[in-house]
N, C-alpha and C positions, 0 to 999 in steps of 0.2 A: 481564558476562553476555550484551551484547547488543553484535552490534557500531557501530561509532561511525558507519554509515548504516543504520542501523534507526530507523523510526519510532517504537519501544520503548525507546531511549538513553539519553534522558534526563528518562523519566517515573518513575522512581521504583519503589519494590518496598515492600511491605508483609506481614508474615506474617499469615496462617489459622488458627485452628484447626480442624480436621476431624472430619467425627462420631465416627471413629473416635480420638478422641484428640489424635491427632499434628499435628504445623504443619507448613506447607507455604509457601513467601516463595511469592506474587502480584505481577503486575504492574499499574500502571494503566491503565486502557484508554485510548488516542487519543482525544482531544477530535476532532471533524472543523473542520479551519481557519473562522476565519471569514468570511475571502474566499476563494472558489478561489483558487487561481494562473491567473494569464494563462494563456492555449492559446497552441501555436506553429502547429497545425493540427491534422487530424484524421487517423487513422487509419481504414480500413473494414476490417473483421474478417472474415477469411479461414475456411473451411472448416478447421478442425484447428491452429487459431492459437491460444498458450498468451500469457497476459497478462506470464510473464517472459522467451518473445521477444521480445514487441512492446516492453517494456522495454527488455532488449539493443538490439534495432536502434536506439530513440530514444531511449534516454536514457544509451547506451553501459554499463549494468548491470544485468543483468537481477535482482538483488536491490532493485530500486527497483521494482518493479511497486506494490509501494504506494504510492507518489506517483502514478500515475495513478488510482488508486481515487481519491485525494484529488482529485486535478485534476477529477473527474468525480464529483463525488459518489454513490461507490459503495459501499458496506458490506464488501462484498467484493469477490475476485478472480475469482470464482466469477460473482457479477452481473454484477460490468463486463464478461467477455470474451462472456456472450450476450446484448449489445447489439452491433447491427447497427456502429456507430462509437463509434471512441475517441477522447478527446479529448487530446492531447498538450500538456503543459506546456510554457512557456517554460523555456527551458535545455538539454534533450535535444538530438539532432540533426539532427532532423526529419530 
């Protein structure tokens, strides 16, 4: 369902029932880590800068933009990219 670098992987699915009836499989939500990840440095966010750029450039995949929500404890991708800096994981390219 999900593919095998999604932070969705390997958390599991559970079916719904819906008011109206019918089931729908659910997933479960992301615990947030309980250590960040080390930073390798920081990022400063660009005027019209999208969180699964700065992804691609550092962490060579822009489907990983959630690992920097994580790295930075951010709810979303949405919050982290209007803050001023991002914090970059160890591992990426810096």
């Amino acid at each position: 369902m999900f593919a095998s670098n999604s932070r969705y992987y390997q958390l599991g699915t559970y079916t719904v029932k819906l008011a109206n009836g019918q089931t729908a499989i659910a997933t479960r939500l992301p615990l947030p880590p309980a250590t960040p990840p080390a930073l390798s440095g920081y990022y400063t966010v660009q005027q019209n800068d999208r969180l699964d750029t700065i992804a691609a450039r550092h962490l060579a995949d822009a489907t990983l933009f959630w690992q920097l929500c994580d790295a930075n404890n951010s709810p979303s991708a949405a919050a982290l990219i209007a803050r001023p800096i991002v914090g970059i994981p160890k591992g990426g390219k810096s």
